[in-house]
N, C-alpha and C positions, 0 to 999 in steps of 0.2 A: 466590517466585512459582512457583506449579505450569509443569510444563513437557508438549508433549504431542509424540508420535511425527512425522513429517512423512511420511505414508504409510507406502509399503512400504521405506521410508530407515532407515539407523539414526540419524540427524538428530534431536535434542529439541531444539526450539527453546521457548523461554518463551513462554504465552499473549499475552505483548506483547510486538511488535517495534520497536526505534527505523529510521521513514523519515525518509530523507533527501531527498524532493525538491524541498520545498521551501527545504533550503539550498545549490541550486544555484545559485541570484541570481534577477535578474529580467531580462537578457539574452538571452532565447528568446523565443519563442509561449509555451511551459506555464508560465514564470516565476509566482514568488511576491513577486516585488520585493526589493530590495535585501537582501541579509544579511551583516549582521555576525559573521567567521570566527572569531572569538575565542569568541562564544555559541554557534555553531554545534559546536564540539570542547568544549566543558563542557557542554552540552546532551547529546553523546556519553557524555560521562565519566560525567554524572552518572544516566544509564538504565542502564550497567554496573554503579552503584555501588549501583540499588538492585535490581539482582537479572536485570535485563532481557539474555540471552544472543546475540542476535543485532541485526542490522543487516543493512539492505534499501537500494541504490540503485541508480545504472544509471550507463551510461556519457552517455546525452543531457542528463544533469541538467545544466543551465550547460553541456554540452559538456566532462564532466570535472571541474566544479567543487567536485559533490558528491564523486565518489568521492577528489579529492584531499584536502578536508577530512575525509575518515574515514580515510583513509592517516595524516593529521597524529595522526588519534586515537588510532587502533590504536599507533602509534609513543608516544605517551605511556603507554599502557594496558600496552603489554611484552609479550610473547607468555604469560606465565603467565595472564594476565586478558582475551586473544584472545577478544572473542567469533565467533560464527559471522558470516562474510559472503557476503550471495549479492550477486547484482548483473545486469546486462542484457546486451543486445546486439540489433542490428538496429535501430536508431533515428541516422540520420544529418544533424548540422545545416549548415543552409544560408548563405550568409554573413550572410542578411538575421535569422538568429534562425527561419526556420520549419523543419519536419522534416518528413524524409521516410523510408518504408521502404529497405533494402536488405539481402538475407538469401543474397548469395553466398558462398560458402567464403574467398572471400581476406579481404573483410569481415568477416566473423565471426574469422576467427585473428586477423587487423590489432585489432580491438577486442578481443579475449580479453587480447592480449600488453600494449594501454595499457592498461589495468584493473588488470591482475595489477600492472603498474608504476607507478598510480597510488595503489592501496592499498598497494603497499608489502609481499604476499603473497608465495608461492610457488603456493599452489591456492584457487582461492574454490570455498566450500564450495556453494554452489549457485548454477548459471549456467543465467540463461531466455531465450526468446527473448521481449522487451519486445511486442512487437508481429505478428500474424499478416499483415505486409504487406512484401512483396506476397504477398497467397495463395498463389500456387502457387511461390513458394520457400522453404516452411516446411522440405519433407522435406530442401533442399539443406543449410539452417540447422545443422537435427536430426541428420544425418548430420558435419555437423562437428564438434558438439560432441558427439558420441562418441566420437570422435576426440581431441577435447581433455580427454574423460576416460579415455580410455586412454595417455595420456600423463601422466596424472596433471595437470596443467593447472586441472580443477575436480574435485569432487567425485560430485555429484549436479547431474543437470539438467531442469530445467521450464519452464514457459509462464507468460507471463501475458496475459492479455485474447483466449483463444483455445476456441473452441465449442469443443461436445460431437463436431461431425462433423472439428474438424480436431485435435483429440486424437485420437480415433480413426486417423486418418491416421499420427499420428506414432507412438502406442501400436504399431500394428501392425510397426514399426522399432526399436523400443527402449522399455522403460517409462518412464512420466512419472514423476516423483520429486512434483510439485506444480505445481497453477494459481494462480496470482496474479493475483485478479477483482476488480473497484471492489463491496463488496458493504459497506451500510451500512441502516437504517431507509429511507432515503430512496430509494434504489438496491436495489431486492429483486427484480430481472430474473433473479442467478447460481441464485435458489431453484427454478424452473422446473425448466431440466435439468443446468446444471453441476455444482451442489451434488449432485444425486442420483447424478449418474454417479461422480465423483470418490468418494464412499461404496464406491460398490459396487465399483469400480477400484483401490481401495487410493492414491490421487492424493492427497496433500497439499495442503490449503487454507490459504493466504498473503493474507488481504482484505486490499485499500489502499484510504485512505480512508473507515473506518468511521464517522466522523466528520462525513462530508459535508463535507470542504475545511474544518473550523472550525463548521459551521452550529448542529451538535447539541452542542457544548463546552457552551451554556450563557452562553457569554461573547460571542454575538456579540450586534449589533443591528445595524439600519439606521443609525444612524452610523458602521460600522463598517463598513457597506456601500457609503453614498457617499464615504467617504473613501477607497475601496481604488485603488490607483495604476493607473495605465494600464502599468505594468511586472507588475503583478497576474493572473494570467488568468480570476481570479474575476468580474474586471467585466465578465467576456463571456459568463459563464454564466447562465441564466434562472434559476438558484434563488436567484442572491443578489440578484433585482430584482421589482418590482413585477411583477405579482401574487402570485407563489411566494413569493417570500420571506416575506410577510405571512405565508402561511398555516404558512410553514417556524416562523418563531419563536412563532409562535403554537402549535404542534406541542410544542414544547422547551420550554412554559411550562408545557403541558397533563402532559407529563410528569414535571416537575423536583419534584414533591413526592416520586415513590420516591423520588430521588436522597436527600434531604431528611430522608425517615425513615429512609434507609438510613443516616444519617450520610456520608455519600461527598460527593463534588464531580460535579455534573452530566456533566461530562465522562469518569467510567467508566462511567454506564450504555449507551450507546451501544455500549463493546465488550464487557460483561458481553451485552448483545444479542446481537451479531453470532456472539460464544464459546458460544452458547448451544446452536448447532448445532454436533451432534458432528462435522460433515464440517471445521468450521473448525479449524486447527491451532491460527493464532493472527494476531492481528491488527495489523495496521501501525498507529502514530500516527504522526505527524509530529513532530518535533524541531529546533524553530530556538534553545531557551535551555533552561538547567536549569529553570525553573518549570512548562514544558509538561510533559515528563515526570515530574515529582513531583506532579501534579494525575491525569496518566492511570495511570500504573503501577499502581495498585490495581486497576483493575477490571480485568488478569486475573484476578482472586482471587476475583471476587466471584460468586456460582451464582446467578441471578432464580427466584426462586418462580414457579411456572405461574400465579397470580395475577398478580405481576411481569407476566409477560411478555405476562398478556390484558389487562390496563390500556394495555401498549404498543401493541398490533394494534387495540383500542376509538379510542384517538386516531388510527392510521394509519388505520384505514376511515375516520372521521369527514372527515381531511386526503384523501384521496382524494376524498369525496364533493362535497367543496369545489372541487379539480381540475376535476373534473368541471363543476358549473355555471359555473365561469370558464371553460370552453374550452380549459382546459390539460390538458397529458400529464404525467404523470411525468417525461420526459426533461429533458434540460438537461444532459445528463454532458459532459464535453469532454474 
Protein backbone atom coordinates (compact mmCIF):
# COMPACT_ATOMS: atom_id res chain seq x y z
CA UNK A 1 0.00 0.00 0.00
CA UNK A 2 1.57 3.22 -0.98
CA UNK A 3 2.21 5.41 1.90
CA UNK A 4 2.28 9.38 2.04
CA UNK A 5 4.19 12.09 4.28
CA UNK A 6 1.77 13.49 6.97
CA UNK A 7 2.77 17.19 6.31
CA UNK A 8 5.79 18.78 7.48
CA UNK A 9 6.17 15.39 10.02
CA UNK A 10 8.44 12.74 9.31
CA UNK A 11 5.23 10.46 9.89
CA UNK A 12 4.24 8.06 6.47
CA UNK A 13 1.16 6.81 7.37
CA UNK A 14 -0.51 4.36 4.56
CA UNK A 15 -3.13 5.87 2.19
CA UNK A 16 -5.80 3.86 4.51
CA UNK A 17 -6.03 4.11 8.04
CA UNK A 18 -7.92 1.50 10.32
CA UNK A 19 -10.85 3.76 12.65
CA UNK A 20 -11.96 2.79 15.49
CA UNK A 21 -14.91 4.56 16.52
CA UNK A 22 -17.12 2.79 15.91
CA UNK A 23 -15.87 -0.08 18.17
CA UNK A 24 -16.50 1.83 21.09
CA UNK A 25 -20.12 0.08 21.68
CA UNK A 26 -23.23 1.75 21.68
CA UNK A 27 -23.24 3.24 25.19
CA UNK A 28 -22.86 7.17 24.38
CA UNK A 29 -24.71 9.73 22.02
CA UNK A 30 -22.15 8.91 18.93
CA UNK A 31 -22.48 5.23 19.52
CA UNK A 32 -22.57 2.49 16.78
CA UNK A 33 -24.45 -0.08 18.71
CA UNK A 34 -23.18 -2.94 20.33
CA UNK A 35 -19.60 -4.59 19.27
CA UNK A 36 -18.23 -7.68 19.56
CA UNK A 37 -14.49 -7.25 21.11
CA UNK A 38 -13.24 -10.31 19.73
CA UNK A 39 -14.13 -8.89 15.75
CA UNK A 40 -13.10 -5.73 16.84
CA UNK A 41 -9.01 -6.92 17.63
CA UNK A 42 -9.10 -9.24 14.27
CA UNK A 43 -10.52 -6.48 12.42
CA UNK A 44 -7.29 -4.73 13.93
CA UNK A 45 -5.00 -7.59 13.20
CA UNK A 46 -6.21 -8.22 9.93
CA UNK A 47 -5.72 -4.17 8.37
CA UNK A 48 -1.99 -4.71 9.74
CA UNK A 49 -1.78 -7.94 8.02
CA UNK A 50 -2.70 -6.41 4.80
CA UNK A 51 -0.28 -3.52 4.70
CA UNK A 52 -2.42 -0.89 6.53
CA UNK A 53 0.36 1.20 9.00
CA UNK A 54 -1.58 2.96 11.37
CA UNK A 55 -4.53 3.41 13.57
CA UNK A 56 -6.86 6.46 14.66
CA UNK A 57 -9.06 6.61 17.82
CA UNK A 58 -9.78 8.80 20.80
CA UNK A 59 -10.29 8.66 24.21
CA UNK A 60 -14.46 9.47 24.05
CA UNK A 61 -15.04 6.35 21.91
CA UNK A 62 -17.26 4.14 24.52
CA UNK A 63 -15.33 6.31 27.10
CA UNK A 64 -12.15 4.31 26.59
CA UNK A 65 -13.51 1.42 25.08
CA UNK A 66 -12.09 1.84 21.81
CA UNK A 67 -8.63 2.82 22.66
CA UNK A 68 -8.56 -0.25 25.30
CA UNK A 69 -9.52 -2.76 22.52
CA UNK A 70 -6.42 -1.39 20.28
CA UNK A 71 -4.26 -1.70 23.42
CA UNK A 72 -5.54 -5.59 23.29
CA UNK A 73 -4.16 -5.32 19.62
CA UNK A 74 -1.15 -3.73 19.71
CA UNK A 75 -0.21 -6.36 22.60
CA UNK A 76 -0.91 -9.16 20.32
CA UNK A 77 0.80 -7.45 17.20
CA UNK A 78 4.39 -7.09 19.46
CA UNK A 79 6.20 -3.94 19.16
CA UNK A 80 7.95 -5.28 15.85
CA UNK A 81 4.58 -4.91 13.80
CA UNK A 82 3.50 -1.50 16.04
CA UNK A 83 1.69 0.38 13.87
CA UNK A 84 1.54 4.10 14.20
CA UNK A 85 -1.23 5.50 16.81
CA UNK A 86 -2.66 8.71 17.10
CA UNK A 87 -5.50 9.22 19.22
CA UNK A 88 -7.76 12.41 20.85
CA UNK A 89 -8.41 14.37 23.72
CA UNK A 90 -10.76 17.12 24.94
CA UNK A 91 -14.21 15.20 24.63
CA UNK A 92 -15.50 14.50 28.24
CA UNK A 93 -18.54 11.77 28.90
CA UNK A 94 -21.51 12.52 30.99
CA UNK A 95 -23.12 9.83 33.08
CA UNK A 96 -26.11 10.01 30.93
CA UNK A 97 -23.78 8.77 27.68
CA UNK A 98 -23.92 12.60 26.21
CA UNK A 99 -20.48 14.82 25.73
CA UNK A 100 -19.20 17.70 26.30
CA UNK A 101 -16.01 19.99 25.55
CA UNK A 102 -13.32 20.45 28.05
CA UNK A 103 -9.77 21.72 27.02
CA UNK A 104 -8.05 22.74 30.37
CA UNK A 105 -4.40 21.74 31.04
CA UNK A 106 -5.13 19.31 33.97
CA UNK A 107 -7.77 17.70 31.51
CA UNK A 108 -5.69 17.23 28.78
CA UNK A 109 -2.46 15.65 30.98
CA UNK A 110 -5.42 13.52 33.08
CA UNK A 111 -6.57 12.13 29.37
CA UNK A 112 -2.96 12.00 27.88
CA UNK A 113 -1.73 9.67 31.00
CA UNK A 114 -5.36 7.16 30.47
CA UNK A 115 -4.63 6.71 26.73
CA UNK A 116 -0.89 6.18 26.92
CA UNK A 117 -2.32 3.49 29.71
CA UNK A 118 -4.92 2.25 27.89
CA UNK A 119 -3.02 1.60 24.64
CA UNK A 120 -0.65 -0.05 26.41
CA UNK A 121 2.23 2.79 24.83
CA UNK A 122 4.96 4.84 26.11
CA UNK A 123 4.37 7.95 23.23
CA UNK A 124 1.37 8.12 20.74
CA UNK A 125 2.66 9.04 17.73
CA UNK A 126 0.07 11.70 16.99
CA UNK A 127 -2.25 13.50 19.62
CA UNK A 128 -5.33 16.04 18.42
CA UNK A 129 -7.33 18.04 20.10
CA UNK A 130 -10.90 15.93 18.96
CA UNK A 131 -12.90 18.84 19.12
CA UNK A 132 -12.54 22.94 19.01
CA UNK A 133 -14.77 23.34 22.16
CA UNK A 134 -14.98 25.34 23.94
CA UNK A 135 -13.44 27.84 21.65
CA UNK A 136 -11.43 29.89 23.34
CA UNK A 137 -9.65 27.13 25.22
CA UNK A 138 -7.96 25.76 22.18
CA UNK A 139 -4.55 27.90 22.71
CA UNK A 140 -4.67 26.38 26.70
CA UNK A 141 -5.31 22.65 24.89
CA UNK A 142 -2.19 23.38 22.31
CA UNK A 143 0.02 24.77 24.89
CA UNK A 144 -0.29 21.46 26.70
CA UNK A 145 0.43 19.32 24.37
CA UNK A 146 3.65 20.89 23.62
CA UNK A 147 4.33 20.22 26.65
CA UNK A 148 3.53 16.63 26.30
CA UNK A 149 5.71 16.53 23.51
CA UNK A 150 8.56 17.85 24.97
CA UNK A 151 8.37 15.18 27.44
CA UNK A 152 8.39 12.86 24.92
CA UNK A 153 4.62 11.76 25.86
CA UNK A 154 3.46 12.12 22.03
CA UNK A 155 5.11 12.55 19.01
CA UNK A 156 3.57 14.96 16.73
CA UNK A 157 0.30 17.03 17.34
CA UNK A 158 -2.91 18.03 15.38
CA UNK A 159 -6.60 18.92 15.25
CA UNK A 160 -9.43 17.59 14.24
CA UNK A 161 -12.80 19.24 13.16
CA UNK A 162 -11.16 22.77 13.53
CA UNK A 163 -11.39 26.01 10.77
CA UNK A 164 -9.02 27.56 8.91
CA UNK A 165 -9.24 30.79 11.57
CA UNK A 166 -8.72 28.63 14.59
CA UNK A 167 -5.56 26.72 13.04
CA UNK A 168 -4.39 29.92 12.40
CA UNK A 169 -4.56 30.69 16.11
CA UNK A 170 -2.81 27.62 17.03
CA UNK A 171 -0.19 27.73 13.94
CA UNK A 172 0.95 30.95 15.25
CA UNK A 173 2.15 28.89 18.83
CA UNK A 174 3.48 25.93 17.50
CA UNK A 175 3.10 24.01 13.85
CA UNK A 176 0.12 21.65 13.16
CA UNK A 177 1.50 18.37 12.17
CA UNK A 178 -2.37 17.61 10.64
CA UNK A 179 -6.41 18.24 10.51
CA UNK A 180 -8.61 15.39 10.91
CA UNK A 181 -12.01 16.76 8.86
CA UNK A 182 -15.29 14.48 8.14
CA UNK A 183 -14.40 14.88 4.33
CA UNK A 184 -16.30 12.26 2.07
CA UNK A 185 -18.56 12.63 -1.72
CA UNK A 186 -21.26 13.66 0.48
CA UNK A 187 -19.50 16.02 3.07
CA UNK A 188 -17.40 18.24 0.49
CA UNK A 189 -17.67 21.61 3.04
CA UNK A 190 -13.36 20.83 4.04
CA UNK A 191 -12.77 21.74 -0.05
CA UNK A 192 -13.70 25.30 0.41
CA UNK A 193 -10.92 26.51 2.62
CA UNK A 194 -9.42 23.76 4.74
CA UNK A 195 -8.10 21.58 2.10
CA UNK A 196 -6.44 24.65 0.50
CA UNK A 197 -5.03 26.11 3.43
CA UNK A 198 -3.62 22.87 4.86
CA UNK A 199 -1.70 22.51 1.10
CA UNK A 200 -0.34 25.60 1.36
CA UNK A 201 0.67 25.15 5.25
CA UNK A 202 2.36 22.04 4.89
CA UNK A 203 -0.81 20.45 7.59
CA UNK A 204 -1.45 16.78 7.21
CA UNK A 205 -4.87 15.62 6.12
CA UNK A 206 -6.36 12.63 8.11
CA UNK A 207 -10.49 12.47 6.52
CA UNK A 208 -12.82 10.37 8.86
CA UNK A 209 -15.67 9.13 7.50
CA UNK A 210 -15.03 8.85 3.83
CA UNK A 211 -17.52 6.66 3.44
CA UNK A 212 -20.38 8.54 4.80
CA UNK A 213 -20.98 6.48 8.23
CA UNK A 214 -21.43 3.16 5.65
CA UNK A 215 -23.85 5.07 2.99
CA UNK A 216 -21.44 4.98 -0.05
CA UNK A 217 -19.80 1.00 0.85
CA UNK A 218 -22.32 -0.06 -1.66
CA UNK A 219 -23.75 -2.35 0.93
CA UNK A 220 -26.28 -0.27 2.49
CA UNK A 221 -30.05 0.11 1.78
CA UNK A 222 -33.12 1.07 3.46
CA UNK A 223 -33.46 -2.12 5.22
CA UNK A 224 -30.54 -1.48 6.79
CA UNK A 225 -31.76 1.74 7.56
CA UNK A 226 -34.79 0.86 9.44
CA UNK A 227 -33.35 -1.71 11.29
CA UNK A 228 -30.49 0.49 12.67
CA UNK A 229 -30.77 0.36 16.64
CA UNK A 230 -31.58 3.13 18.76
CA UNK A 231 -27.94 2.60 20.34
CA UNK A 232 -26.96 3.49 16.51
CA UNK A 233 -26.42 7.26 16.08
CA UNK A 234 -27.20 6.97 12.53
CA UNK A 235 -30.96 6.86 13.13
CA UNK A 236 -30.69 10.56 14.04
CA UNK A 237 -28.99 11.67 11.14
CA UNK A 238 -30.97 12.98 7.96
CA UNK A 239 -29.02 11.11 5.48
CA UNK A 240 -29.94 7.88 6.48
CA UNK A 241 -33.72 8.81 6.27
CA UNK A 242 -36.40 9.82 4.04
CA UNK A 243 -35.76 11.97 1.73
CA UNK A 244 -31.75 11.93 1.68
CA UNK A 245 -31.41 8.73 1.82
CA UNK A 246 -33.30 7.92 -1.31
CA UNK A 247 -31.49 10.21 -3.09
CA UNK A 248 -28.05 8.91 -1.10
CA UNK A 249 -28.42 5.32 -2.69
CA UNK A 250 -29.59 6.38 -5.50
CA UNK A 251 -26.16 8.26 -5.88
CA UNK A 252 -24.11 4.81 -5.07
CA UNK A 253 -26.09 3.14 -7.74
CA UNK A 254 -25.46 5.88 -10.14
CA UNK A 255 -21.90 5.43 -9.55
CA UNK A 256 -21.13 1.47 -8.74
CA UNK A 257 -20.45 0.72 -12.42
CA UNK A 258 -16.61 2.36 -12.25
CA UNK A 259 -16.47 0.30 -9.35
CA UNK A 260 -17.62 -2.61 -11.56
CA UNK A 261 -15.33 -2.04 -14.39
CA UNK A 262 -12.66 -1.24 -12.27
CA UNK A 263 -12.90 -4.77 -10.89
CA UNK A 264 -12.98 -3.37 -7.20
CA UNK A 265 -15.70 -3.64 -4.43
CA UNK A 266 -17.85 -0.37 -4.31
CA UNK A 267 -16.51 0.47 -1.26
CA UNK A 268 -12.80 1.76 -2.37
CA UNK A 269 -14.10 4.08 -4.79
CA UNK A 270 -15.25 6.49 -2.21
CA UNK A 271 -11.53 6.74 -0.70
CA UNK A 272 -9.73 6.35 -4.13
CA UNK A 273 -12.08 9.74 -4.24
CA UNK A 274 -11.44 11.51 -1.30
CA UNK A 275 -7.06 10.36 -1.94
CA UNK A 276 -7.54 11.86 -5.01
CA UNK A 277 -6.65 15.32 -3.62
CA UNK A 278 -3.18 15.69 -2.91
CA UNK A 279 -3.85 17.65 0.36
CA UNK A 280 -5.28 14.23 1.63
CA UNK A 281 -2.61 12.14 3.37
CA UNK A 282 -4.88 9.31 3.93
CA UNK A 283 -8.12 8.27 4.76
CA UNK A 284 -9.95 6.72 7.85
CA UNK A 285 -12.25 3.49 7.29
CA UNK A 286 -13.97 2.08 10.09
CA UNK A 287 -13.09 -1.29 11.48
CA UNK A 288 -15.57 -3.46 13.48
CA UNK A 289 -14.55 -7.22 11.63
CA UNK A 290 -11.90 -8.58 9.38
CA UNK A 291 -14.27 -8.44 6.28
CA UNK A 292 -14.63 -4.58 6.30
CA UNK A 293 -11.10 -3.98 5.81
CA UNK A 294 -10.30 -6.57 3.20
CA UNK A 295 -13.13 -4.98 1.14
CA UNK A 296 -11.65 -1.35 1.72
CA UNK A 297 -7.90 -1.68 1.82
CA UNK A 298 -7.38 -1.55 -1.85
CA UNK A 299 -8.60 1.58 -2.66
CA UNK A 300 -5.62 3.13 -1.32
CA UNK A 301 -4.03 1.83 -4.27
CA UNK A 302 -6.18 2.73 -6.69
CA UNK A 303 -5.43 6.45 -8.86
CA UNK A 304 -9.34 7.52 -10.69
CA UNK A 305 -8.89 8.75 -14.28
CA UNK A 306 -10.01 12.51 -14.72
CA UNK A 307 -12.84 10.67 -16.46
CA UNK A 308 -13.22 8.73 -13.19
CA UNK A 309 -13.54 11.41 -11.19
CA UNK A 310 -16.12 13.67 -13.79
CA UNK A 311 -18.64 10.63 -13.91
CA UNK A 312 -18.30 11.22 -9.88
CA UNK A 313 -19.09 15.22 -9.84
CA UNK A 314 -21.96 14.45 -13.01
CA UNK A 315 -23.91 12.33 -10.30
CA UNK A 316 -23.10 14.71 -7.35
CA UNK A 317 -24.33 17.93 -9.27
CA UNK A 318 -27.36 15.76 -10.39
CA UNK A 319 -27.84 14.60 -6.33
CA UNK A 320 -27.51 18.18 -5.36
CA UNK A 321 -29.95 19.44 -7.92
CA UNK A 322 -32.38 16.93 -6.34
CA UNK A 323 -31.54 18.42 -2.73
CA UNK A 324 -32.51 21.28 -3.98
CA UNK A 325 -36.07 20.77 -5.28
CA UNK A 326 -36.86 18.79 -1.97
CA UNK A 327 -35.90 21.55 0.24
CA UNK A 328 -32.92 19.95 1.54
CA UNK A 329 -29.29 21.06 2.52
CA UNK A 330 -26.56 19.10 2.27
CA UNK A 331 -26.18 18.88 5.97
CA UNK A 332 -27.01 16.07 8.25
CA UNK A 333 -23.37 15.68 9.73
CA UNK A 334 -23.60 14.89 13.42
Amino acid sequence: MQKRRLGSTELELTTIGIGTWAIGGGDWSFGWGDQDEREAIEGILKGVELGVNWIDTAAIYGEGASEELVGRALRELGAAERPVVATKCGRIMREDGTVFGRLKKESVVAECEASLRRLGVDCIDLYQIHWPDPDEGIEEAWSTMMDLRSQGKVREIGVSNHSVSQMERLRAIFPLASLQPPYSMLNREVEQEQLPYCGEHGVGVVCYSPMMKGLLTGAFTRERAKALSDKDHRSRDPKFTAPQLELNLEFVETIRPLAEAAGRPMAQLPLAWVLHRAEVTSAIVGVRKPGQIEQTAGGGDWILTEEEIEIVENALRFRGEKLTQLGETNQGWV
